[in-house]
N, C-alpha and C positions, 0 to 999 in steps of 0.2 A: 572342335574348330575354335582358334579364337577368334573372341569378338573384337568391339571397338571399329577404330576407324579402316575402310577398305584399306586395302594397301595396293602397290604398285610391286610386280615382278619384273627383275632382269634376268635373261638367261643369257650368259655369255658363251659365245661359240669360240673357236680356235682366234687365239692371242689375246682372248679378253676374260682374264679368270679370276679380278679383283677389281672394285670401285674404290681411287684412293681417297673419292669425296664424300665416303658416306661418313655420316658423323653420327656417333654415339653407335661404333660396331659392336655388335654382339655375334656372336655364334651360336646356332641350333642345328642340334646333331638328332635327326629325325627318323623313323624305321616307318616305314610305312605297309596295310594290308597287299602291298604289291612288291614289297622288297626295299633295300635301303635308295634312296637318291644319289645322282651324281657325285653328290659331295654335302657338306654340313651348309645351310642355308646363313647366308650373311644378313642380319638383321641392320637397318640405322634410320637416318633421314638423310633424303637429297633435296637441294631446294624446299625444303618445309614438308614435304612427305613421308610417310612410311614407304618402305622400302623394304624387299628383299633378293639379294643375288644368291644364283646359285648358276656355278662354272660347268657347263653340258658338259665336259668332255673332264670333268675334275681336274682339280688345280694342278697342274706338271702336265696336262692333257694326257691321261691313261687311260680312257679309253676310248674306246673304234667307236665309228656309228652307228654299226650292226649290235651295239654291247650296250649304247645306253637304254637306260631304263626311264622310257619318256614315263609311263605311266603313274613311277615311283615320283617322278620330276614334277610333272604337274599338279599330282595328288601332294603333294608334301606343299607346295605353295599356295594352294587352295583352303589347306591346313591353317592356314595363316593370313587369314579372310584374303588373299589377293585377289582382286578384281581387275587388273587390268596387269598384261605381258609385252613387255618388248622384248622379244628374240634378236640377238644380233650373231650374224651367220655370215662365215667367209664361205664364199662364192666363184666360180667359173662362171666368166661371161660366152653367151653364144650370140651374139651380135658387134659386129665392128663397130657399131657407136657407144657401147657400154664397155669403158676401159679400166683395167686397173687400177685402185681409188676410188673411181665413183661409186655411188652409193646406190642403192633399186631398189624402191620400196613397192613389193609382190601386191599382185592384189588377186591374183591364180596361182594355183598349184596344178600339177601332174604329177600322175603316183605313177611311180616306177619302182613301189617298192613290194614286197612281198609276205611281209607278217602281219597281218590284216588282228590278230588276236590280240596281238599287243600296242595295236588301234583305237583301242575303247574299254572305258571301263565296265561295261554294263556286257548282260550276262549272267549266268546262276539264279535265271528266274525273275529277272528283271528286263524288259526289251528296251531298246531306244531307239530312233532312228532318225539323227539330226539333220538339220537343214541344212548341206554347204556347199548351196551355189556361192554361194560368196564366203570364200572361206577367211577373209581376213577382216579384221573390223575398220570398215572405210572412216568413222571417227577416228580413231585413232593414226591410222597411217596418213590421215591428212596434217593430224596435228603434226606428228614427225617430219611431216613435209615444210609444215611452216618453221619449225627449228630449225630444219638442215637449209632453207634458203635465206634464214635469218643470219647464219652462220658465213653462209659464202659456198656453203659443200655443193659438188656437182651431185645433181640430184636427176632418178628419172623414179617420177610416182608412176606407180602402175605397172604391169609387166607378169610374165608367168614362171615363177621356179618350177623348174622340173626336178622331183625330189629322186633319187637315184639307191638303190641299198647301200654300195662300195661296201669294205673300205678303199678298191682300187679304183685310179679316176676311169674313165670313159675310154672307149676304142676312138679311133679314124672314126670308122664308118659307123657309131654311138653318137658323138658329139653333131657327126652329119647331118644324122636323121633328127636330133634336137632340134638343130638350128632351123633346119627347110621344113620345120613343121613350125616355126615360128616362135618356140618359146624362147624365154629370154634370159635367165640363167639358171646352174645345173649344181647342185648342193646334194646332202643325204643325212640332212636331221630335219627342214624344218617341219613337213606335211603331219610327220607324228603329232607332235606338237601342237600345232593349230586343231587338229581332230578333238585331241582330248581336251583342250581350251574351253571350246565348243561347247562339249561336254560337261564342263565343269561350271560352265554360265561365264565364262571367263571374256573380256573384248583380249581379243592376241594379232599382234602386226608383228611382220619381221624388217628388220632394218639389216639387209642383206649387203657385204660387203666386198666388192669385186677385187679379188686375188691374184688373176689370169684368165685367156680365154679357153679353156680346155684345151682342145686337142686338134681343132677343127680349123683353126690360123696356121696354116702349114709353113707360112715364112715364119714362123714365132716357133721358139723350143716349147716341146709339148710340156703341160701342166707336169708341176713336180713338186713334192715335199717342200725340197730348198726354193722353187722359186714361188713357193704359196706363202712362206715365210718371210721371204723379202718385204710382201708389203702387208704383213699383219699390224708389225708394231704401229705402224701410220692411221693403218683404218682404225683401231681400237683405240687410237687417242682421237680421231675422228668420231666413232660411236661414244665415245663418252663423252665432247661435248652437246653432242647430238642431245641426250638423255636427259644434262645438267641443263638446257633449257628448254625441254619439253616438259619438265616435271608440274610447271605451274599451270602449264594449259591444261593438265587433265581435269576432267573435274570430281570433285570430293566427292559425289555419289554413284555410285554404280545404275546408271538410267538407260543406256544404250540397246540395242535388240539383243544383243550377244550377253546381255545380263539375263535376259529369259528363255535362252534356246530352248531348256527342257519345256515350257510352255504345249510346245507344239511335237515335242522326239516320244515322249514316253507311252507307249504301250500298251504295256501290262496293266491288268485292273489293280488298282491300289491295296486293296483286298488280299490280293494272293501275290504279293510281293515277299518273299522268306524275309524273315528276321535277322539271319547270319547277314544278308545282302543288304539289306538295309542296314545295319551296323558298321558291312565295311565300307558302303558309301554315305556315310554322315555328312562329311563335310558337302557333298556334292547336292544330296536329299535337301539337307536342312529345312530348305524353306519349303517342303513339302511336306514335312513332317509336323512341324509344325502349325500348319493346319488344321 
């Protein structure tokens, strides 16, 4: 793991698979014990921080969301002491007052997904079982909040994504049953993500970017490729000023609860923890080992 000062992750979701403001870019081309990542991690500074991006769906978007490899994702920027994620993630709105442009900052998930394995890193003799009633780090998503209202951006804090497998969007009677149970919009990367954050001691917000409303505005043409495209490039020049001035509000130590999940997840007695397991989760362990 390196050391030095925490850093700060972005993970760019569709239309956002470069920062042109990061300065002093570097590349790291990473393999991780869970497979390669997304894509090579972008090293620099933004506003006086360390930084690293890395593009979820790889740079040209190639792959599905059934196909990323969050766990390689997360594990490879954990790698790289980050302590603190912004996920930015285009979105289907299920509510008439959340329109295309505006911004949702989750503060709920629903799992509507189905590979629970590739959920978590723990396993092979190591248990965990982390705390996520509140799955997203309310410091954080507040700070986001004050950015995006500093900026002018139409903002709703708070709200529930319901995380979905795809890669194909929602039915009618899918999008229906969303909406009339109240969540608030309908994505299928971010839940992973936030689990293994969690996980990794990591604070993770998502800064979700409303595309369309699915399927469920029957006067509106149903969600598609081309009209989720229409309004990416606007939202990702949107999330990146969003980011350029959240950077300074974070602050330079990692102190927040979501710095100590495993405090309260792990287990297994320390004692009979294997050694291969402990190895391949170093970066995660660290400060337990340490000890």
């Amino acid at each position: 793991m390196r050391k030095g000062i925490p850093a700060i992750g972005i993970i760019g979701g569709s239309g956002l698979y470069q920062i042109e403001e990061l300065r002093d870019a570097t590349e790291h081309k990473i393999d991780t014990p869970f497979g390669p990542p997304s894509d090579t991690l972008v090293g620099g500074t933004l506003s006086g921080r360390q930084v690293y991006f890395l593009p979820r769906h790889g740079r040209g978007h190639r792959i599905l969301p059934h196909e990323i490899n969050h766990r390689a994702n997360i594990y490879a920027l954990r790698s790289f002491n980050v302590r603190w994620i912004i996920s930015v993630a285009a979105v289907g709105s299920l509510q008439e007052n959340y329109a295309p442009r505006d911004v949702v900052l989750p503060s709920q998930f629903y799992d509507r997904t189905s590979n629970r394995a590739a959920h978590t890193f723990f396993g092979e003799g190591i248990a965990a079982h982390i705390a996520f009633a509140e799955p997203i780090s309310a410091n954080l998503r507040n700070l986001l909040a004050e950015s995006a209202r500093s900026l002018g951006v139409t903002l709703h804090n708070g709200g529930t994504y319901v995380n979905m497998d795809g890669p194909a969007f929602s039915t009618r009677a899918e999008s229906e049953f969303n909406r009339r149970n109240g969540f608030d919009v309908i994505a299928m990367t971010n839940l992973p993500e936030a689990k293994l954050a969690r996980e990794a001691e990591i604070a993770f917000a998502t800064m979700a970017m409303i595309t369309d409303y699915d399927c469920w505005k029957v006067e509106e043409e149903p969600v598609s490729a081309q009209i989720v495209l229409s309004h990416l490039i606007a939202n990702a020049e949107t999330a990146k000023r969003v980011i350029v001035d959240v950077m300074p509000r974070i602050p330079a130590e990692p102190n927040w609860p979501e710095h100590f999940a495993l405090d309260t997840a792990l287990v297994t007695d320390r004692k009979l923890w294997p050694k291969v397991t402990v190895e391949k989760l170093k970066p995660i362990l660290a400060r337990f080992l340490a000890e």
